[in-house]
DRENVORO-10666 format. One record per atom (N, C-alpha, C): residue number from 1; residue in three letters; atom name; x, y, z. Coordinates in nm, 3 decimals. Atoms other than C-alpha are relative to their C-alpha. Example, Ala and Ser with C-alpha at 12.3 -4.5 7.8 and 13.67 -1.06 7.14 Angstrom:
2
 resi resn name    east   north      up
    1  ALA    N   0.089  -0.119   0.000
    1  ALA   CA   1.230  -0.450   0.780
    1  ALA    C   0.090   0.120   0.000
    2  SER    N  -0.082  -0.119  -0.006
    2  SER   CA   1.367  -0.106   0.714
    2  SER    C  -0.077   0.109   0.073
//
This chain:
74
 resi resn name    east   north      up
    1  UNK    N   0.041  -0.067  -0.122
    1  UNK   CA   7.514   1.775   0.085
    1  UNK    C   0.009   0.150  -0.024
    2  UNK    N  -0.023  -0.152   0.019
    2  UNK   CA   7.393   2.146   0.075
    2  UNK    C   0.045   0.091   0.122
    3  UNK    N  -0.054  -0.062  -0.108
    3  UNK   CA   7.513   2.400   0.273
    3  UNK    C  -0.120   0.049   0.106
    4  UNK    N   0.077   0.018  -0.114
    4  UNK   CA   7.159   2.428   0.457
    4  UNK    C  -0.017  -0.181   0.075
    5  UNK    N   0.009   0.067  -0.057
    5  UNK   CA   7.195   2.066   0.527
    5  UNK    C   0.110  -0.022   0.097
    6  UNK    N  -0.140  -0.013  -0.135
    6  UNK   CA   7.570   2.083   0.684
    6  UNK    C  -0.067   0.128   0.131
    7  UNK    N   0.064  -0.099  -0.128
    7  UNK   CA   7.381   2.388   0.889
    7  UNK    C  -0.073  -0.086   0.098
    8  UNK    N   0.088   0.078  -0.045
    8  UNK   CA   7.111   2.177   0.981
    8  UNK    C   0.130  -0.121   0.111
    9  UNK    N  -0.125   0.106  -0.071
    9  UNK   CA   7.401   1.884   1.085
    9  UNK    C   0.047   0.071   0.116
   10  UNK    N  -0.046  -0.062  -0.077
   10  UNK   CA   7.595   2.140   1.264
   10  UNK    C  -0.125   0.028   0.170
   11  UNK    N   0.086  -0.039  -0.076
   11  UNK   CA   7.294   2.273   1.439
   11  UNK    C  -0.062  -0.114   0.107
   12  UNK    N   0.047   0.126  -0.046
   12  UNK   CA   7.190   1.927   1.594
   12  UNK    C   0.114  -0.003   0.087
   13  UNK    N  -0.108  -0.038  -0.123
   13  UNK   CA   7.511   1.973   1.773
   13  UNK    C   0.063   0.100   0.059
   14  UNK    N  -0.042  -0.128  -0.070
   14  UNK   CA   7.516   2.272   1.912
   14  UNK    C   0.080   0.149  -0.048
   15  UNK    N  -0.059  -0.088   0.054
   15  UNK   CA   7.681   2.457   1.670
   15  UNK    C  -0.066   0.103  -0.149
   16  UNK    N   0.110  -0.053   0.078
   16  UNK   CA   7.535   2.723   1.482
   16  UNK    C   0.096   0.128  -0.138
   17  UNK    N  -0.140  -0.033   0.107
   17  UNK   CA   7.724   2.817   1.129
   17  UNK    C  -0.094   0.106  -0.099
   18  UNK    N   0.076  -0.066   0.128
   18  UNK   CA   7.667   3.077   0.864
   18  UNK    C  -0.007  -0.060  -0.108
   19  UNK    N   0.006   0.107   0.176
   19  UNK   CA   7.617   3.010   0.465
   19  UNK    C   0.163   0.027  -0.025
   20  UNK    N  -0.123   0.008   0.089
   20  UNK   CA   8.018   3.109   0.432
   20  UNK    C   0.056  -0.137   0.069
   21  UNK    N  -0.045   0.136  -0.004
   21  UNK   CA   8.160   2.769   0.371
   21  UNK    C   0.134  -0.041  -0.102
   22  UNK    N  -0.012   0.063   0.153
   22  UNK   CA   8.397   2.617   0.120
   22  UNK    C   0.034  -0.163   0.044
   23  UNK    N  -0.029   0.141   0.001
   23  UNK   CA   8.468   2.295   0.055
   23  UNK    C   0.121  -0.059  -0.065
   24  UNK    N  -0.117   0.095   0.044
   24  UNK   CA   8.740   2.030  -0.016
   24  UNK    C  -0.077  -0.129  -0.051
   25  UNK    N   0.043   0.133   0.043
   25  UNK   CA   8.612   1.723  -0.195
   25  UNK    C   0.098  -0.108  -0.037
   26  UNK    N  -0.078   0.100   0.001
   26  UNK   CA   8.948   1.565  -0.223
   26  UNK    C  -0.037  -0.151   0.083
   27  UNK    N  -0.042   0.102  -0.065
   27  UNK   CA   8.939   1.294   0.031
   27  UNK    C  -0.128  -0.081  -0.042
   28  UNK    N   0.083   0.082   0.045
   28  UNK   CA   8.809   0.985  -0.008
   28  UNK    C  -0.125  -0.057   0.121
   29  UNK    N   0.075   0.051  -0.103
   29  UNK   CA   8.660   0.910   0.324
   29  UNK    C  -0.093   0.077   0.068
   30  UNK    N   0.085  -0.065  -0.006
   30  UNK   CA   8.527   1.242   0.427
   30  UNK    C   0.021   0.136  -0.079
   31  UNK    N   0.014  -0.141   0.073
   31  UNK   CA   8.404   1.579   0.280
   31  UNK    C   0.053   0.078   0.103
   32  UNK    N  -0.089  -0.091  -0.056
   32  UNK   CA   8.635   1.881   0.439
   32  UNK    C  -0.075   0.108  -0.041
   33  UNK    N   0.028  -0.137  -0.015
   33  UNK   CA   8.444   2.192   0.517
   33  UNK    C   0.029   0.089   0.103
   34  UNK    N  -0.072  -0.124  -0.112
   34  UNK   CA   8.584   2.528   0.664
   34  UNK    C  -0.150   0.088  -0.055
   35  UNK    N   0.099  -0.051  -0.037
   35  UNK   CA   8.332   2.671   0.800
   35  UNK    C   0.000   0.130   0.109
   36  UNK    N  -0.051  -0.110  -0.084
   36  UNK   CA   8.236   3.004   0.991
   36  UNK    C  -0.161   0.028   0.099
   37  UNK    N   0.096  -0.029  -0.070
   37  UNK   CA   8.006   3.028   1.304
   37  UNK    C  -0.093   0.135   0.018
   38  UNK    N   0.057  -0.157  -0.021
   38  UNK   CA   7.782   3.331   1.408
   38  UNK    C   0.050   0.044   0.078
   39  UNK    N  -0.048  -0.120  -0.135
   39  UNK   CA   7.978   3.449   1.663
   39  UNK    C   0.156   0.012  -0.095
   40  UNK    N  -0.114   0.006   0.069
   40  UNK   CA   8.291   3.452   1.355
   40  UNK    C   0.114  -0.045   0.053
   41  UNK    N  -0.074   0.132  -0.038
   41  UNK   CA   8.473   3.140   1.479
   41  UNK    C   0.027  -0.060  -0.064
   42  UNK    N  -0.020   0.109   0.081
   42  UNK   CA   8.626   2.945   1.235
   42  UNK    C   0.016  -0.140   0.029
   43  UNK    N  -0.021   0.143  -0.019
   43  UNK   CA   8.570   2.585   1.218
   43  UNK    C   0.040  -0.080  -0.112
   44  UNK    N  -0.045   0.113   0.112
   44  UNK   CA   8.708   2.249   1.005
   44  UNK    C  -0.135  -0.078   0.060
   45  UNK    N   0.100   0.083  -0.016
   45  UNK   CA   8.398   2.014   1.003
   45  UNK    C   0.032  -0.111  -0.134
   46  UNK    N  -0.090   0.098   0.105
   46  UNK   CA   8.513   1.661   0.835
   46  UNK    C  -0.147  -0.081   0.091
   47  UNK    N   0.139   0.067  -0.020
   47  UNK   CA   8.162   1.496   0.748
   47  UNK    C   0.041  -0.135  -0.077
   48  UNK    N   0.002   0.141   0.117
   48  UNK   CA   8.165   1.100   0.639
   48  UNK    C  -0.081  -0.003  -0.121
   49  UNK    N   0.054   0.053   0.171
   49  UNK   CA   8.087   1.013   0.282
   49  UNK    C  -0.042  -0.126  -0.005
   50  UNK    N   0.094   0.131   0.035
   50  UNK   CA   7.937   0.696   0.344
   50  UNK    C   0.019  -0.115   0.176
   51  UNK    N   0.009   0.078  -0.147
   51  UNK   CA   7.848   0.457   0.677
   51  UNK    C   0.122  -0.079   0.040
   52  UNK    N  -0.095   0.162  -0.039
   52  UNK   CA   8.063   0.218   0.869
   52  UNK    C   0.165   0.078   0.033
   53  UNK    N  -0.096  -0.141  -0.029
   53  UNK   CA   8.311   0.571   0.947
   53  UNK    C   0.038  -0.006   0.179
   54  UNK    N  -0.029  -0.042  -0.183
   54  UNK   CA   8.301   0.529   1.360
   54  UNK    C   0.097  -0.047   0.008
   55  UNK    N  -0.111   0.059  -0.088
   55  UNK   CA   8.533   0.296   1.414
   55  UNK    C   0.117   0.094  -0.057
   56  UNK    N  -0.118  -0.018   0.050
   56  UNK   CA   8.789   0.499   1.207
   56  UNK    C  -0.032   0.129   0.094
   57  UNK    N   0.025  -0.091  -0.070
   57  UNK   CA   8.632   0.837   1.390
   57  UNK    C   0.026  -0.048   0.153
   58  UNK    N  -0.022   0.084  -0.174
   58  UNK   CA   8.668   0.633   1.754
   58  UNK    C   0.185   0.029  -0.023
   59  UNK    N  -0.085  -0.007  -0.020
   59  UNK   CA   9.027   0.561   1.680
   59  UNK    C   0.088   0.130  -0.033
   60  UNK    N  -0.086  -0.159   0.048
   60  UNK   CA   9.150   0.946   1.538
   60  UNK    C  -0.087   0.044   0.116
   61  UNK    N   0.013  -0.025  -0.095
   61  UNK   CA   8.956   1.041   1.870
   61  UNK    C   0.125  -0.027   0.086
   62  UNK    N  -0.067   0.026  -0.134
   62  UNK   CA   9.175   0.856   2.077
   62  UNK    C   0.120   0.053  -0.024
   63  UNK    N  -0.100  -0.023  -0.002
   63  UNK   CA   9.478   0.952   1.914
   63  UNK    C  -0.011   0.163  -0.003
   64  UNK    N  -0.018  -0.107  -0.027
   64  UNK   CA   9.395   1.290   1.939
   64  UNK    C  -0.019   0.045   0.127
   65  UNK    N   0.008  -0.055  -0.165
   65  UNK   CA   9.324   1.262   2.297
   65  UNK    C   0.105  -0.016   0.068
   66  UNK    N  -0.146   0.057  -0.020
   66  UNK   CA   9.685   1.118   2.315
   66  UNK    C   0.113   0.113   0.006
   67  UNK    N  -0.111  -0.091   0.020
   67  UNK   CA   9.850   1.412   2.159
   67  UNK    C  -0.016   0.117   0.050
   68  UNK    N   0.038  -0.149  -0.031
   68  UNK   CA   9.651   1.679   2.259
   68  UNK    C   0.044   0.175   0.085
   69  UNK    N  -0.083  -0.036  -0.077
   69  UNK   CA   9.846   1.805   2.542
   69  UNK    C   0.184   0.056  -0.125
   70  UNK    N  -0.124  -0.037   0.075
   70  UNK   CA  10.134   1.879   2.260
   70  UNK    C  -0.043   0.067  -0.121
   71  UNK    N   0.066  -0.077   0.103
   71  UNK   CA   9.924   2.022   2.007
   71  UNK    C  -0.055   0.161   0.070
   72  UNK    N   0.044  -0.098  -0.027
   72  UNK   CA   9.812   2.408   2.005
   72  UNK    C  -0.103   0.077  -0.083
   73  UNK    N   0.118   0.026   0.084
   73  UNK   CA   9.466   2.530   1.877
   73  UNK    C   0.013   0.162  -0.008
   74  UNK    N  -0.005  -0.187   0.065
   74  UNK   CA   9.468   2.928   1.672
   74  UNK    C  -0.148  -0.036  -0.030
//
């Protein structure tokens, strides 16, 4: 995946990123990019590496809707 296609990705949801990017390719389940919007907003964007990813994205939803209230976002 190039970094005009994570744009492209991003952009489909509302979010609109420059070319500074880097990447993490450790994990096995998804690719880890820190990423930086046009209004210089840093984001984490954690893209799946291969189908059949929701149900595991559904349940790290919920548990982050669990904790959220105890977590704090810089």
């Amino acid at each position: 995946m190039t970094i005009q296609d994570i744009q492209s990705l991003a952009e489909a949801h509302g979010l609109l990123l420059t070319d500074k990017m880097n990447f993490n390719e450790m994990g096995i389940d998804f690719k880890v990019v820190f990423a930086l919007d046009t209004k210089g907003q840093q984001w984490l964007l954690r893209i799946p590496r291969r189908d059949g990813m929701r149900e595991q994205i559904k349940k790290e939803k919920r548990i982050l809707e669990l904790v959220k209230k105890h977590l704090s976002v810089e």
